[in-house]
C-alpha positions in Angstrom: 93.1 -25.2 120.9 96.6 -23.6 121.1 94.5 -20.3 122.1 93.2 -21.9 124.7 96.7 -23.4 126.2 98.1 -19.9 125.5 95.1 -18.5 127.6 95.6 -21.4 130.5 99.2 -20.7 130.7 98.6 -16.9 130.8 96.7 -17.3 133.9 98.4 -19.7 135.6 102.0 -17.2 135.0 100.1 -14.3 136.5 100.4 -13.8 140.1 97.6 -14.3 142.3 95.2 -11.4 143.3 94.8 -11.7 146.6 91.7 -9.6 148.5 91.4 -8.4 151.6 90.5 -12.0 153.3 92.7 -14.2 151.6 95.3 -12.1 154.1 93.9 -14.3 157.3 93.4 -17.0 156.1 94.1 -20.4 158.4 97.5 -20.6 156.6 99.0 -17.6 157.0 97.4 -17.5 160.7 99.7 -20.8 161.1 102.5 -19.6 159.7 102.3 -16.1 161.8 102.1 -18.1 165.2 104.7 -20.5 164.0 107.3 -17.4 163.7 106.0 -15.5 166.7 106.4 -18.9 168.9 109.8 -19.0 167.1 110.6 -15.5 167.9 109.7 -16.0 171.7 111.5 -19.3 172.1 114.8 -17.5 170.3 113.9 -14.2 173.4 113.8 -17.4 175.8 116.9 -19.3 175.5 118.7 -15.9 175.0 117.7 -14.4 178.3 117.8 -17.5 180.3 121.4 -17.4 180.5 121.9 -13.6 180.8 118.7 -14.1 183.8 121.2 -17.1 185.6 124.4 -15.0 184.5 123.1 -12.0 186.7 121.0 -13.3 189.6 123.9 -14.4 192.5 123.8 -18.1 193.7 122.4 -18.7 196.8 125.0 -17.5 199.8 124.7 -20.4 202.2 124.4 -24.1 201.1 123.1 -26.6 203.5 126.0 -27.9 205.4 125.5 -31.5 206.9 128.9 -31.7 207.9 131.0 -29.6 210.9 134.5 -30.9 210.9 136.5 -32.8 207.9 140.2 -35.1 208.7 141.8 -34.6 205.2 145.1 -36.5 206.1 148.6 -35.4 207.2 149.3 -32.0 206.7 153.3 -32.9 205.7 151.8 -34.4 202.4 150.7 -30.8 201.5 153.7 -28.6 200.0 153.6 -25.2 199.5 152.1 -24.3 196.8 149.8 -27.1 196.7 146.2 -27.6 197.0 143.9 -30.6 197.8 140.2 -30.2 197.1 137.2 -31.8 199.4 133.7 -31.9 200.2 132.6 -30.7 203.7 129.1 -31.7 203.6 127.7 -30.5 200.9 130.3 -27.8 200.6 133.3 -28.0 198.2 136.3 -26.8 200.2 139.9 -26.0 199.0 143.1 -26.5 201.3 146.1 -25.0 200.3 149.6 -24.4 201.9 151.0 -21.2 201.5 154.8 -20.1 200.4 155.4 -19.4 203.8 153.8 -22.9 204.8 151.2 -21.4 206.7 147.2 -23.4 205.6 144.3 -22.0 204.7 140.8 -22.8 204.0 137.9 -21.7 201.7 134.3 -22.6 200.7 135.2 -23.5 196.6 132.3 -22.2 195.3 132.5 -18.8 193.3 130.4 -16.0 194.8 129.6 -15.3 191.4 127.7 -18.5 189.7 129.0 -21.0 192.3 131.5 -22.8 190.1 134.4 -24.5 191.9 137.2 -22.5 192.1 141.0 -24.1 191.9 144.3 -23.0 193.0 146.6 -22.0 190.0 150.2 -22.5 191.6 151.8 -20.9 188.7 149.9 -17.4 189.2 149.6 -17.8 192.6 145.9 -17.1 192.5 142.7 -19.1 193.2 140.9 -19.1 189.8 136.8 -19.5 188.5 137.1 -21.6 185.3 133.4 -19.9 184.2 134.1 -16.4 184.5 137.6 -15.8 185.3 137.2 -14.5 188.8 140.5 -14.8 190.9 141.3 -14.8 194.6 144.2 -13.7 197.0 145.0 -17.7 198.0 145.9 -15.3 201.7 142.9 -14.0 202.2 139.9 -15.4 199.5 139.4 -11.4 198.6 138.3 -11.1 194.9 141.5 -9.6 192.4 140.1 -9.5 189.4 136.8 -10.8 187.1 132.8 -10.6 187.8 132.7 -10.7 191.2 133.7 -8.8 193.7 132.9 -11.0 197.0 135.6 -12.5 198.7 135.6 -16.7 199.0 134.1 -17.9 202.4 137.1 -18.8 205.1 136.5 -22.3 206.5 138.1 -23.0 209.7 141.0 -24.8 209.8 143.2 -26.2 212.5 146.6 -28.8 212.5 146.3 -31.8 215.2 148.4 -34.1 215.4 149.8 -33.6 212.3 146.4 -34.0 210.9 144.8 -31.1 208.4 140.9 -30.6 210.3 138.7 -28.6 208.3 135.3 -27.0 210.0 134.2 -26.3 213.2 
């Protein structure tokens, strides 16, 4: 009897011989597709990003708006910005050093993030990216992007800042 557990446990030490079938079997065809669909999922979320990263935002977002009263234009210092929508459009307002206004579309030509003023830099700035713009003229400085920010039209009546057409 103790040949016979010696000869049990002999076989059940050794390896497994495997032949030329056992090598598809319905296992190891699961397991393959499991790590290929893992593989192509991994190739997926990767390049997704790097797709949206690369392909520009569309130039031109429908506008249902054409003129915007933000308010007295005396509550805007220099240096200061005041964010708004013009229809669907994310605007910023600031006043220059010199007092003078100005207007831009606030969406990045980049990925179309909303841009801010950063008074202390003196620079409109894209939080994704780091794109900056000349708060004079919306032309790009520095980062990704090298389209300047959309002018919006802006005019002073009556003391009152009107943004659009």
């Amino acid at each position: 009897m103790d040949r016979f557990l010696v000869d049990t446990l002999t076989v059940l030490a050794e390896p497994p011989v495997m032949s030329e079938n056992d090598h598809s079997s319905p296992r190891r065809r699961f397991l393959e597709r499991c790590a290929q669909g893992s593989i192509a999922l991994g190739t997926c979320v990767i390049a997704w990003p790097v797709y949206r990263y690369l392909l520009p935002p569309p130039l031109d977002p429908p506008d249902t708006a054409t003129s915007l009263a933000l308010g007295p234009s005396r509550q805007l210092l220099p240096r200061q910005a005041r964010s708004a929508t013009l229809g669907s459009i994310p605007i910023i307002v600031l006043r220059l050093e010199d007092g003078s206004l100005r207007a831009f579309d606030a969406t990045c030509p980049h990925l179309g993030c909303e841009i801010s003023f950063d008074p202390e830099n003196r620079l409109l700035q894209c939080p994704c990216h780091g794109a900056a713009f000349h708060p004079d003229t919306g032309a790009a400085q520095h980062g990704p992007t090298t389209a300047p920010l959309r002018p919006i039209p802006l005019q002073v009546r009556h003391d009152t800042i009107i943004v659009g057409t």
